[in-house]
C-alpha positions in Angstrom: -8.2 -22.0 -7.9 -7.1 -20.0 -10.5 -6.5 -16.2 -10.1 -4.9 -13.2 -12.4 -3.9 -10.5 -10.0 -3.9 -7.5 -12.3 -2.3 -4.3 -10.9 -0.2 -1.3 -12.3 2.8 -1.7 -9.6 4.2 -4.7 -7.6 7.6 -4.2 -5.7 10.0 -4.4 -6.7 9.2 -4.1 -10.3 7.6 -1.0 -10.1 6.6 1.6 -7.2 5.0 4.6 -6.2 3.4 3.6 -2.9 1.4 1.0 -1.1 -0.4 -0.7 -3.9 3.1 -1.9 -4.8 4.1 -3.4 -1.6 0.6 -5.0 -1.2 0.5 -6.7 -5.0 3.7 -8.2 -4.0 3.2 -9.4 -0.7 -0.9 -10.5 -0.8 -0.3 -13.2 -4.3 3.1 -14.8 -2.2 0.9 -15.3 0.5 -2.0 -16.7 -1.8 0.5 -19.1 -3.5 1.6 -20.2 0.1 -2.2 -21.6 0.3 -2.5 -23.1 -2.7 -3.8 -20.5 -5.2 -2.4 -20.6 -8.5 -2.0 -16.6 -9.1 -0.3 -15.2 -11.7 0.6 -11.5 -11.6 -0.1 -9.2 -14.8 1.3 -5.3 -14.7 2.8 -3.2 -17.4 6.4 -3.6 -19.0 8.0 -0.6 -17.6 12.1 -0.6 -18.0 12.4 -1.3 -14.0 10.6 -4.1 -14.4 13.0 -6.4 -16.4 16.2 -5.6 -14.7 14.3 -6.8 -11.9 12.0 -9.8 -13.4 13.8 -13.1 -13.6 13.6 -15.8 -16.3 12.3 -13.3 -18.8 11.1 -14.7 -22.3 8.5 -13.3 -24.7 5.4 -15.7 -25.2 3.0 -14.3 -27.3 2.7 -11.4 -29.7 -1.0 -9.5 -28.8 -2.7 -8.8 -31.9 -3.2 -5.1 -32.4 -6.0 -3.5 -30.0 -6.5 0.2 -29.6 -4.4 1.3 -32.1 -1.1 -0.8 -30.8 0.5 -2.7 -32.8 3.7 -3.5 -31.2 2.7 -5.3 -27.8 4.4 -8.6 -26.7 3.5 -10.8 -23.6 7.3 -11.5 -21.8 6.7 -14.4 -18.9 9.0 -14.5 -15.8 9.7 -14.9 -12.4 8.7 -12.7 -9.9 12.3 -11.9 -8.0 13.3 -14.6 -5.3 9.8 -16.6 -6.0 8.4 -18.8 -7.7 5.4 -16.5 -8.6 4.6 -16.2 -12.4 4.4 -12.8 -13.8 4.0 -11.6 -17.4 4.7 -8.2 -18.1 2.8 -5.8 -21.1 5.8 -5.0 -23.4 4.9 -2.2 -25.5 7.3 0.6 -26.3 4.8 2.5 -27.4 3.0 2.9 -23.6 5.5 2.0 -21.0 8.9 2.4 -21.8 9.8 6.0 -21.3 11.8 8.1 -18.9 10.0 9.3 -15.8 7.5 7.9 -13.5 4.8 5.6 -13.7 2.1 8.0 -13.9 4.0 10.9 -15.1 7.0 12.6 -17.1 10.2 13.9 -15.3 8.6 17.2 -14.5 6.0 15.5 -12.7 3.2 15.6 -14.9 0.5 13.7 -16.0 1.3 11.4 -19.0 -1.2 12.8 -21.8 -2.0 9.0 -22.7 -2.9 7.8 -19.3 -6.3 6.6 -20.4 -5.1 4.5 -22.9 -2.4 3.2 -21.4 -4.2 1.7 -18.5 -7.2 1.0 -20.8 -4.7 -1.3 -22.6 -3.1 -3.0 -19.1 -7.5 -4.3 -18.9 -7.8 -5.2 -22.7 -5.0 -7.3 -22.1 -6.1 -8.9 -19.3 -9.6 -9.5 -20.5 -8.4 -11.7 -23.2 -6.1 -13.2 -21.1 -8.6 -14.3 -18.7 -11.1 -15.4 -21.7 -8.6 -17.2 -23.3 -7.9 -15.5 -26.4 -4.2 -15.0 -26.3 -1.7 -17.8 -27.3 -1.6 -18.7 -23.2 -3.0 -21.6 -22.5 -3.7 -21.0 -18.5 -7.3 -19.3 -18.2 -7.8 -17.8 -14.2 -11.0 -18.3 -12.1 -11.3 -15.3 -10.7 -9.4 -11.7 -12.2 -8.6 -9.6 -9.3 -8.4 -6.1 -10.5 -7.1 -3.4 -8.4 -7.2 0.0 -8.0 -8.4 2.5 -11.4 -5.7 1.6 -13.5 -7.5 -1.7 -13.7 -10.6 -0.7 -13.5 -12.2 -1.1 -17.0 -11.7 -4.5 -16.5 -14.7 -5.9 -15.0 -16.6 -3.7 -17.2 -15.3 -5.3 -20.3 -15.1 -9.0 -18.8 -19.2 -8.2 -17.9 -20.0 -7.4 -21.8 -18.7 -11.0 -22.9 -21.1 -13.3 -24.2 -18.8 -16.2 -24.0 -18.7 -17.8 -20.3 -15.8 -15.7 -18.1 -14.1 -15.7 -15.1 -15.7 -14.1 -11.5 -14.2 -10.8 -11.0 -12.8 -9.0 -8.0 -12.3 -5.4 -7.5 -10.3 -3.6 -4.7 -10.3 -0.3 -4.1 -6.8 0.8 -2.2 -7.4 4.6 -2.3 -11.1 6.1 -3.8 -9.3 9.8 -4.0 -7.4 8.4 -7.0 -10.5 7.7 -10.0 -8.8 7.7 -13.6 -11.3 10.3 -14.7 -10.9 11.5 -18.5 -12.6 13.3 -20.7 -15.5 11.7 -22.2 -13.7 12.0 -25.7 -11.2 9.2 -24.7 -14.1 6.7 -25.0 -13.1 6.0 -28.7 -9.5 5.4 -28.1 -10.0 3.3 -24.9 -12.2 0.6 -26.4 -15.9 1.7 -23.9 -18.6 1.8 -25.5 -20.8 5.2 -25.4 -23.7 3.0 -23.9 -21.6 2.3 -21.1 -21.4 6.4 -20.1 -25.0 7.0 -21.2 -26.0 4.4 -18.8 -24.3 6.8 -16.4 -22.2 3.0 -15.0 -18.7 4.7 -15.7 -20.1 8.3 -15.9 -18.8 10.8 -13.0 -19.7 14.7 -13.6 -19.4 14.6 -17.1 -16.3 12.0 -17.0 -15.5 9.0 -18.3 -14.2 7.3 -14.7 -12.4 4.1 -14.1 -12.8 3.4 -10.6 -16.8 3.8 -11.2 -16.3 1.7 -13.8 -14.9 -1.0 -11.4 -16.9 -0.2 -8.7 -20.0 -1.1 -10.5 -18.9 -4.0 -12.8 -16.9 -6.1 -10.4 -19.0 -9.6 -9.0 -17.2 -8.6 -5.7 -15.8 -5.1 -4.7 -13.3 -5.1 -1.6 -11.1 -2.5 0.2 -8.2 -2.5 2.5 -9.5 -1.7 6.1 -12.9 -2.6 7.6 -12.9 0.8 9.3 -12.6 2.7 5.8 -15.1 0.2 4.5 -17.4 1.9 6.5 -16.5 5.4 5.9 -16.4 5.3 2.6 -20.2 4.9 2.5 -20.1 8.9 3.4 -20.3 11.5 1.5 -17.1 13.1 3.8 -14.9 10.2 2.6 -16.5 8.7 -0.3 -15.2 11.1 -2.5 -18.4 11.5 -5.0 -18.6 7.5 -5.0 -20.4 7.0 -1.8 -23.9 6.1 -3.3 -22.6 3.7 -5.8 -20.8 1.7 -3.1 -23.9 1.8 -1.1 -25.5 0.1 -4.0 -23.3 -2.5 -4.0 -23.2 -3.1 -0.3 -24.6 -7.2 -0.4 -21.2 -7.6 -2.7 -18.7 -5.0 -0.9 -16.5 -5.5 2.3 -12.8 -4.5 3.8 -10.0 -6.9 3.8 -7.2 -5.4 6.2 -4.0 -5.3 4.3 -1.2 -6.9 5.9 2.8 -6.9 5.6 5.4 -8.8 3.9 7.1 -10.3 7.4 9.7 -11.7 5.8 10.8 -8.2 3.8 10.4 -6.4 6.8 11.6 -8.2 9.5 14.0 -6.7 12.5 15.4 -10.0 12.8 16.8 -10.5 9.3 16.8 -7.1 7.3 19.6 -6.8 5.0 19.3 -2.6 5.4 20.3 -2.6 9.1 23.8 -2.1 10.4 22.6 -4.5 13.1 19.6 -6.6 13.4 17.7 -8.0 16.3 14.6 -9.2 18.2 12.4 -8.8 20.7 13.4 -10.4 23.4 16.6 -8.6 22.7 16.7 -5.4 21.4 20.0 -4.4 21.7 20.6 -3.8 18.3 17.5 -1.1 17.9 20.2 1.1 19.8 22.8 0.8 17.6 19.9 1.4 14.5 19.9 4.7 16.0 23.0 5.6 16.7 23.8 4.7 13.0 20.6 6.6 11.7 21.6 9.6 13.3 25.2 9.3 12.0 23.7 9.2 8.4 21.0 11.7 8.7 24.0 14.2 10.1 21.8 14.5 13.6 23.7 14.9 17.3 24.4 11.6 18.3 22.8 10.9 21.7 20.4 7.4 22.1 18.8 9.0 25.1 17.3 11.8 23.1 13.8 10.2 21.6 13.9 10.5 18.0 10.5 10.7 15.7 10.4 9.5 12.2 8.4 10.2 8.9 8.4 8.3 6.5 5.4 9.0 3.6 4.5 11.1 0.9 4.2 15.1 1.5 0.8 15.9 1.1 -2.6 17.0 2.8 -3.5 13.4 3.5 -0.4 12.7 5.2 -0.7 15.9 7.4 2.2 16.7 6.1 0.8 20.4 6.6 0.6 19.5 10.5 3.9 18.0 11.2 5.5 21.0 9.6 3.7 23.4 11.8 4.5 21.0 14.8 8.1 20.5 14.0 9.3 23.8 15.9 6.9 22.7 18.8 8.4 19.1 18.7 12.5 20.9 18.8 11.5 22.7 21.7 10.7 19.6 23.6 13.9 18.6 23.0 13.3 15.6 20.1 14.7 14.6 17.0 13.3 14.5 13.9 13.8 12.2 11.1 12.2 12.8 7.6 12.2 10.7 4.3 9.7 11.6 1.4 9.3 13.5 -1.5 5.7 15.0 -2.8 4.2 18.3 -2.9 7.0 21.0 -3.6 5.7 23.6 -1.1 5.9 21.1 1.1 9.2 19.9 0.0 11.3 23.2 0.5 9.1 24.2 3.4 10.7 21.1 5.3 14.3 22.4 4.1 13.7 25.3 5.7 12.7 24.3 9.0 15.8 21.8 8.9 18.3 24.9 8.4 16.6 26.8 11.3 16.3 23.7 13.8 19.8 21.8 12.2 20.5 19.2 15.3 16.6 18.3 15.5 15.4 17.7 12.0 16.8 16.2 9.4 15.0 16.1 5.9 16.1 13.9 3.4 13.7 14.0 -0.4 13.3 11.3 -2.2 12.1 8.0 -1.7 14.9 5.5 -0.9 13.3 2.1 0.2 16.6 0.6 2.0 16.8 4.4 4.1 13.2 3.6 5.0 14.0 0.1 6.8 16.9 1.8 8.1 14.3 4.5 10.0 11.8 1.9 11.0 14.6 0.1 12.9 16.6 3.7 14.5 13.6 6.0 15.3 11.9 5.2 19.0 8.3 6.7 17.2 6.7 7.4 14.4 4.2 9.5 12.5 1.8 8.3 10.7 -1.1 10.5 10.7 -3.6 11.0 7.7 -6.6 13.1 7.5 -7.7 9.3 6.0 -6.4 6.3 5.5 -7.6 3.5 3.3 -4.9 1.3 5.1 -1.6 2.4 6.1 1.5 0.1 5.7 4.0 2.4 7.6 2.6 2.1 11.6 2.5 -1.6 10.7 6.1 -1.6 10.1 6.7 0.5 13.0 5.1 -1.9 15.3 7.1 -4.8 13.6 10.4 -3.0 14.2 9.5 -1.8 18.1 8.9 2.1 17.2 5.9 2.9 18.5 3.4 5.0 16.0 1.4 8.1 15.9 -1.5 8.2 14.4 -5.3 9.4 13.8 -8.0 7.4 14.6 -9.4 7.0 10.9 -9.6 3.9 8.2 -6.8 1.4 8.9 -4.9 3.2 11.4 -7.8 3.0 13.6 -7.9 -0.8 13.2 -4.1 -1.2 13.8 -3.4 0.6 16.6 -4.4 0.8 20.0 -4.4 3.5 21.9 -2.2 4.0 25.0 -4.2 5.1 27.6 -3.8 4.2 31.4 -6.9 1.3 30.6 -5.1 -0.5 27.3 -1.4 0.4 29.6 -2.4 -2.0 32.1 -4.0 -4.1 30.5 -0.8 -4.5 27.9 -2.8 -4.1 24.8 -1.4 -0.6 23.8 1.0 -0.1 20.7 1.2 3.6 20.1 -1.1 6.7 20.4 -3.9 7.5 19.1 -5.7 11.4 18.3 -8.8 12.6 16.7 -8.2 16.0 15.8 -7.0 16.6 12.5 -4.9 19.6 13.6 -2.0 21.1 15.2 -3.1 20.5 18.9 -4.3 17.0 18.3 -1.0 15.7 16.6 1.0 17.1 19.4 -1.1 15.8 22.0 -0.6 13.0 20.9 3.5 13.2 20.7 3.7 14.8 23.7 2.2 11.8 25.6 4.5 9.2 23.4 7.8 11.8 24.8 6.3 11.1 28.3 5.9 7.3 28.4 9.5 7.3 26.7 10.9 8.9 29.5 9.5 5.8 31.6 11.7 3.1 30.6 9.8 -0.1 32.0 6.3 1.1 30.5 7.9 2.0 26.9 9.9 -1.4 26.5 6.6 -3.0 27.3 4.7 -1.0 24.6 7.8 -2.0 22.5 7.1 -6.0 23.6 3.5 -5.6 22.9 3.5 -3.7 19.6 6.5 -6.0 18.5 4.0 -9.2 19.3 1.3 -8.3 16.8 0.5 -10.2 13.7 -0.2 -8.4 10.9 1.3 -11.0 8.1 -1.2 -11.5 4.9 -1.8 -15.2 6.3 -4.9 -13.9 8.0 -6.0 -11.6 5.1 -4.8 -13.9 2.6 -7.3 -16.6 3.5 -10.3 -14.3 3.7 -9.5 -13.2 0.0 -8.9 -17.2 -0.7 -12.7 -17.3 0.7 -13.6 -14.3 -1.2 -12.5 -16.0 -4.6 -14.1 -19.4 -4.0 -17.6 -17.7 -3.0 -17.8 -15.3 -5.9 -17.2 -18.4 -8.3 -19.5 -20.9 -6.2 -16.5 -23.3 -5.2 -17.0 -24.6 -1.5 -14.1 -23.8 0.7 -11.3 -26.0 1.5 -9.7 -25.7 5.3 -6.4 -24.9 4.7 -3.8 -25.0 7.7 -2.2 -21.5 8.7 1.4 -21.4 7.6 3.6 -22.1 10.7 3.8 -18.5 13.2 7.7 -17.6 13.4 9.4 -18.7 17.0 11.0 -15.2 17.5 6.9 -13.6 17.3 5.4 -15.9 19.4 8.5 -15.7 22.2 8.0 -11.6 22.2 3.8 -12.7 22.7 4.9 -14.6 25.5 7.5 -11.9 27.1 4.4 -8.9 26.4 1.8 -11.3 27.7 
C-alpha cells in the first residue's frame, strides 16, 4: 500500500500546533506496519535545517503562475520516512510564520500558496512529475490541502483513492471568490455550490465533499460536528457524507514523549518509580522563578491563548486558584489581550503564577513532567494532544467533557475511584464555576496521597500510541481502494507500560 500524506506542518520541520505533532507521528507508525508513506509539505526555511539527506529531484513545470518550484527529497529526521519538500522561493521562504507575516497577519497569498501545496500533489499522485513512485491512496489533511481531492476527482485518467481529515472545522481556507482564477478551480466547481460557503470560495468544503473517505480525530467530535453548535456552517454537508465519514482518535508519539527517556528532563523516570517527577518539579519551579516547595500542587497550561482554550476562564480562575494556595505554571502565546492580561495577574499573584509567552517545545516536556495537574479545557475539542501527554507523564488533567477530551479521560468520581479507572477530572460547564469545580476536586484528591499516586498509576497505564489508530487508517486506506486487509501483528507494548498496568490493576 502506497500512500502520500499531504499536510502543511509535520514536527519538527514545521509547527503551529497539533496537526504538526500528528503528521509526524501517525506516517512513522504507518511505516511500522508496512505502509509505504511518503510525506509531502511545503519548503519553508525550517524545514531544511531539519530535513536530512536533502537533494533536489525534479524541476515542476510552471503551474499557477510559478515558475521557480523544485521538488528536494529527504529524510524525515531520525527515520527512515521519505519526505519531499515544495521549494519555491516565491511561496514559502519568507520571514514569519507559516500562516502569517511577523506582525501576525495573514499572508495576502494564502490561497495560492496552499492551492499550489494540492497542484503539486495531484500530479504527484497521477504521475506526472519526473517521480517514478505513484501512491494508492492521497491522504489530505486539514484546508491547506483541501483542494486536493477536488482536483484528483476532475481527472479523466485513472487516480488514486483519496482521504480527507478534518483536524479542526473552525479553520476553512475561505477566500474570496476572485481567487478562483489564480488557484487553478474551475468556476463550475463554486456554481455547483461543492466549494461554495456564503459567497466564498472554501477549501475545507472543498475537501469535505471531494474526498472518497472523510475522517476526523475523535469519535466524540465525529458526532458533534453533525450540529449546527459545532459544525461550524459545515454540518449539513458532513451529514451528506455520513456512509463515507467517521473519527479516528489521534494518538501520541510514545517514543518523543516518554517520562522514561526524554532528553528535556533534568531527571527521567517511570511508573513504578516516580521519584524523579519530584525533582521535575522542583527544577520547573526553579526555572519558572516560583517558591520552591514539592508539597504545594502545582497546575500547568500549556496551549494556545484563545476562546477555545478557555483561556478567558483560567484567567478569571487564576486569583480563585492562588487563594487556594496552588501554583501556577503557564506556557503559550496567542491572543494579545490574553497575552498581557496573564502578565498582569502574574505581577499581582508573583509566587503562584508564572507566565512564560511563546511556544518552546523542550519547556513544554519539561511542564508535562514537573506540574502534579493540568489544564486542558476547550469550549471544543477536535482531539487534544496535551491531556494525553499529561497522562503519559503522571499529571493528571483537567478538562471539559467535549470532542477528544471526553474520549480520553475518565472522570474521577467515587464510582471510576474504586473501581481504578479514573485519570483526571472531568466538568461540563463551560464557565468559571465548572472549571474550578473541577480543580478544586483535583486539589482535594492531591492532598490524599495513596488515592492520587493511584490516579497517577492508572493514568500513567493508558495506551494512547498511534498503533491502535494507525491500523484503523491502514484499514481505512485498503477499503477505500478495494484491497482486502492483511492482519498485521501489533508492534511489541513497551515493558515499563505494561508493569505500571500491572501495579494500577
Amino acid at each position: 500500500m502506497r500512500v502520500l500524506f499531504v499536510t502543511a506542518e509535520a514536527y519538527p520541520l514545521a509547527k503551529t500546533g497539533g496537526l504538526a505533532d500528528v503528521s509526524r507521528a501517525l506516517p512513522i507508525a504507518l511505516a511500522r506496519r508496512g505502509v509505504d508513506v511518503r510525506l509531502l509539505l511545503p519548503g519553508y526555511p525550517r524545514a531544511y535545517t531539519r530535513i536530512e539527506k536533502p537533494r533536489i529531484v525534479a524541476k515542476l513545470d510552471p503551474m499557477l503562475g510559478i515558475a521557480d518550484a523544485t521538488l528536494v527529497s529527504g529524510m524525515f529526521p531520525d527515520t527512515e520516512l521519505p519526505v519531499w519538500l515544495i521549494d519555491s522561493p516565491t511561496l514559502f521562504r519568507r520571514e514569519g510564520g507559516l500562516y502569517q507575516d511577523e506582525e501576525g497577519r495573514d499572508w495576502p497569498d494564502n490561497a495560492l500558496r496552499f492551492a499550489f501545496l494540492s497542484h503539486v500533489a495531484a500530479r504527484l499522485a497521477m504521475g506526472q512529475t519526473r517521480i517514478a513512485w505513484k501512491p494508492d491512496v492521497v491522504h489530505a489533511n486539514d484546508w491547506h490541502a483541501g483542494l486536493l481531492p477536488l482536483l484528483l476527482a476532475e481527472e479523466k485518467a485513472p487516480r488514486p483513492s483519496s482521504v480527507f481529515t478534518t483536524h479542526n472545522m473552525a479553520f476553512q481556507g475561505n477566500f474570496p471568490r476572485e481567487t478562483l482564477p489564480a488557484i487553478g478551480v474551475p468556476e463550475a466547481a463554486f456554481a455547483s455550490g461543492a466549494i461554495e460557503f456564503y459567497g466564498q470560495v472554501s477549501f475545507l468544503k472543498a475537501g469535505l465533499n471531494f474526498a472518497d473517505r472523510v475522517t476526523t480525530v475523535s469519535p466524540t467530535y465525529a458526532r458533534e460536528i453533525l450540529t449546527p453548535a459545532f459544525g461550524c456552517g459545515m454540518d449539513g454537508v458532513l451529514k451528506a457524507r455520513s456512509d463515507s465519514f467517521t473519527g479516528i482518535l489521534n494518538g501520541i508519539d510514545d517514543a518523543l514523549w516518554d517520562p522514561a527517556g526524554d532528553l528535556n528532563l533534568p531527571q527521567t523516570y517511570r511508573a513504578i518509580d516516580i521519584a524523579g517527577k519530584r525533582v521535575c518539579k522542583t527544577s520547573l519551579q526553579k526555572e519558572l522563578g516560583l517558591p520552591v516547595n514539592p508539597d504545594v500542587p502545582l497546575i500547568g497550561f500549556v496551549s494556545r491563548l484563545t476562546q477555545q482554550k478557555m483561556a478567558d476562564v483560567i484567567l478569571e480562575a487564576l486569583p480563585w486558584i492562588a487563594e487556594q494556595g496552588a501554583q501556577v505554571a503557564l506556557v503559550g502565546e496567542g491572543d494579545p489581550a490574553l497575552e498581557a492580561a496573564f502578565k498582569e495577574i502574574q505581577a499581582l499573584h508573583p509566587e503562584h503564577v508564572a507566565v512564560n509567552i511563546g511556544y518552546d517545545e523542550p519547556l513544554a516536556h519539561r511542564l508535562q513532567a514537573g506540574c502534579d495537574i493540568l489544564l486542558a479545557p476547550a469550549r471544543f475539542e477536535p482531539c487534544g494532544l496535551t491531556q494525553l501527554y499529561a497522562l503519559r507523564y503522571g499529571t493528571l488533567p483537567v478538562v471539559r467533557r467535549t470532542g477528544g477530551l471526553a474520549d480520553t479521560v475518565v472522570d474521577a468520581i467515587p464510582d471510576t475511584i474504586a473501581e481504578r479507572t479514573a485519570t483526571g477530572f472531568v466538568f461540563d460547564e463551560a464557565g468559571v464555576e465548572g472549571l474550578t469545580s473541577a480543580i478544586g476536586r483535583a486539589l482535594s484528591l492531591y492532598r490524599e496521597p495513596l488515592a492520587w499516586r493511584r490516579l497517577q498509576l492508572h493514568a500513567m497505564a493508558q495506551d494512547f500510541s498511534w498503533d491502535a489508530s494507525a491500523a484503523k487508517y491502514a484499514d481505512l486506506y485498503h477499503a477505500v481502494c478495494g484491497v482486502p486487509v492483511t492482519e498485521q501483528a501489533a508492534p511489541p507494548e513497551e515493558i515499563s507500560r505494561e508493569t505500571a498496568r500491572q501495579i494500577a490493576v
